[in-house]
C-alpha positions in Angstrom: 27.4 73.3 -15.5 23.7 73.0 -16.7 24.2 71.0 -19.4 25.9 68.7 -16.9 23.3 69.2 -14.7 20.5 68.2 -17.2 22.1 64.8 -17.8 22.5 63.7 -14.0 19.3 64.5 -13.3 16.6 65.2 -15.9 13.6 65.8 -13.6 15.6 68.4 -12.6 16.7 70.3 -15.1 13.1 70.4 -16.2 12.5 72.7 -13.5 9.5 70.4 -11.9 9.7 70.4 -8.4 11.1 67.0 -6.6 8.6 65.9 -3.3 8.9 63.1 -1.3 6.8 59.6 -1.7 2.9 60.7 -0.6 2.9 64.3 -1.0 1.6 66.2 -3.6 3.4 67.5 -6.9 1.3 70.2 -8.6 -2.0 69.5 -6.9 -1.0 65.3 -6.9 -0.6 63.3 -4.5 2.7 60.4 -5.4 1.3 57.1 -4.4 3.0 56.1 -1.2 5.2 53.1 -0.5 3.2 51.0 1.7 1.1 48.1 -0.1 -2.4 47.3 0.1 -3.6 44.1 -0.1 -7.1 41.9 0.2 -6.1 40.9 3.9 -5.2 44.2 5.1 -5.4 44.4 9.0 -4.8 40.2 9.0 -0.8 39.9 8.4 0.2 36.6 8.8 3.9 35.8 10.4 6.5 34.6 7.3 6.7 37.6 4.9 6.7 41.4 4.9 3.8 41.6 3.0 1.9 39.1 4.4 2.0 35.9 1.7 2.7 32.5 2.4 5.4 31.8 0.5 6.3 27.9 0.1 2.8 26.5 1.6 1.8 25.0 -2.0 5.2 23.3 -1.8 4.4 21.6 1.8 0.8 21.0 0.7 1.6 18.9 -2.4 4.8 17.5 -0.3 2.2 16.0 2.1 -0.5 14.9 -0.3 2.5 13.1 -1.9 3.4 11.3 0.8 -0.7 9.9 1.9 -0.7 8.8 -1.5 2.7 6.6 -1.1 0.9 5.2 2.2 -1.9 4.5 0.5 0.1 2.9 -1.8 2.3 0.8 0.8 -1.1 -0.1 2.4 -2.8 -1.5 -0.9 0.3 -3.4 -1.9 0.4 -5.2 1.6 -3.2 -6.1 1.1 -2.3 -7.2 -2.3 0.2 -9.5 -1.1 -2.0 -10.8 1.8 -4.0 -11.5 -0.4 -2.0 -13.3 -2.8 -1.0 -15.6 0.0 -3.9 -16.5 1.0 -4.8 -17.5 -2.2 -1.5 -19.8 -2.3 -2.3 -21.5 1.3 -6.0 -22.0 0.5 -5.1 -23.6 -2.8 -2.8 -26.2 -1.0 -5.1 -26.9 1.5 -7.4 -27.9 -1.4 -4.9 -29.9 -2.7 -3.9 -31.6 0.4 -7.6 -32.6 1.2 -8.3 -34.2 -1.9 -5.2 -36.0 -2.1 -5.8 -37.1 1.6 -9.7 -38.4 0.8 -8.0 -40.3 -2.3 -6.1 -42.0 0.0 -8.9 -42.5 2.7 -11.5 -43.8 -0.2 -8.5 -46.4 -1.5 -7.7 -44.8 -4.7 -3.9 -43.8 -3.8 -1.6 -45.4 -2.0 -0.8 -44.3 1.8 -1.8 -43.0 5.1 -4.0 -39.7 4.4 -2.9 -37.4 6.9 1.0 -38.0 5.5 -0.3 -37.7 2.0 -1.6 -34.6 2.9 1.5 -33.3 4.4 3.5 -34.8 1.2 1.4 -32.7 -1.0 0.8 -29.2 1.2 5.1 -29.4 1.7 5.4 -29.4 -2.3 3.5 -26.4 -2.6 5.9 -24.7 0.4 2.8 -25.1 3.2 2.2 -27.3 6.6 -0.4 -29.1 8.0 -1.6 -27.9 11.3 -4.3 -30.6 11.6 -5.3 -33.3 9.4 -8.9 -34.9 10.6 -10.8 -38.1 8.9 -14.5 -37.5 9.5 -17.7 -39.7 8.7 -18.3 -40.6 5.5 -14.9 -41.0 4.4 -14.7 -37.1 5.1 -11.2 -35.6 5.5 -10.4 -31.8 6.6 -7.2 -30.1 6.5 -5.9 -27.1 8.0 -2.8 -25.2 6.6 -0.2 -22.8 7.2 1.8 -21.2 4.2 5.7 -21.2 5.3 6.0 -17.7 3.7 4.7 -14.5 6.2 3.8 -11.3 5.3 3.7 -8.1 7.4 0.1 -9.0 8.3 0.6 -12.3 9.5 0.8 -16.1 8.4 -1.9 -17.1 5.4 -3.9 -20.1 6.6 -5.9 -22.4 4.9 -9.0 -24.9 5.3 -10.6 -27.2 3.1 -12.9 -30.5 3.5 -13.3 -33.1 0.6 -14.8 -36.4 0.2 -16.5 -38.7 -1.8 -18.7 -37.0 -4.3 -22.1 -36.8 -3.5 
């Protein structure tokens, strides 16, 4: 029976006596089961032990999504942008055509000139004015929207000076 005894449990067999976790052994104290750590006393709710488990996870999950806003916002800015480019440039267009019209060198009325060339580049005229000086301004709407709103545009040619 010893020999089976000193297989199922070596300690033992050795003859050293057996204690329970933080009492001593043979003048030692056996280190007991509860952990210490830096914010002893200050347990937070989630685990035993008081970790966080997971909070990098939500942390990078929400920097993740400001930087796709961010991201939604600069591309709608981008695009506003782009469109107002588009409606200024017909605009531009429009009101030269028009005071080439108004000064005799084309053909036609220059307010419908203007809307001839402002509808070929996908724009309106909201007004068409004839000033002194052979002076013609044009105001125009671009028939794409974005999010932000309509892209308008305004320019004012003439004679040169």
């Amino acid at each position: 029976m010893t020999g089976e005894a000193e297989s199922r449990h070596p300690v033992a067999a050795r003859n050293q006596p057996i204690a329970r976790r933080g009492q001593p052994i043979a003048g030692r104290w056996q280190p007991s089961t509860t952990r210490r750590h830096s914010s002893a006393g200050r347990c937070r709710r989630g685990t035993p032990d008081g970790r966080e488990r997971g909070s990098g996870t939500v942390l990078a999950a929400g920097l993740a999504l400001v930087v796709m806003t961010a991201m939604a916002v600069m591309l709608l800015l981008a695009q506003s942008a782009v469109l107002a480019s588009r409606a200024a440039a017909a605009a531009d267009l429009a009101a030269l055509a028009a005071a080439d019209a108004l000064r005799g060198i084309t053909t036609g009325e220059p307010c419908t000139v203007a809307a001839d060339v402002a509808a070929r580049h996908a724009a309106t005229v909201l007004s068409c004015s004839q000033g002194r000086g052979q002076i013609v301004e044009v105001r125009t709407e671009l028939g794409e929207r974005s999010v932000l709103g309509a892209a308008t545009g305004h320019a004012r040619a003439g004679p040169p000076p």
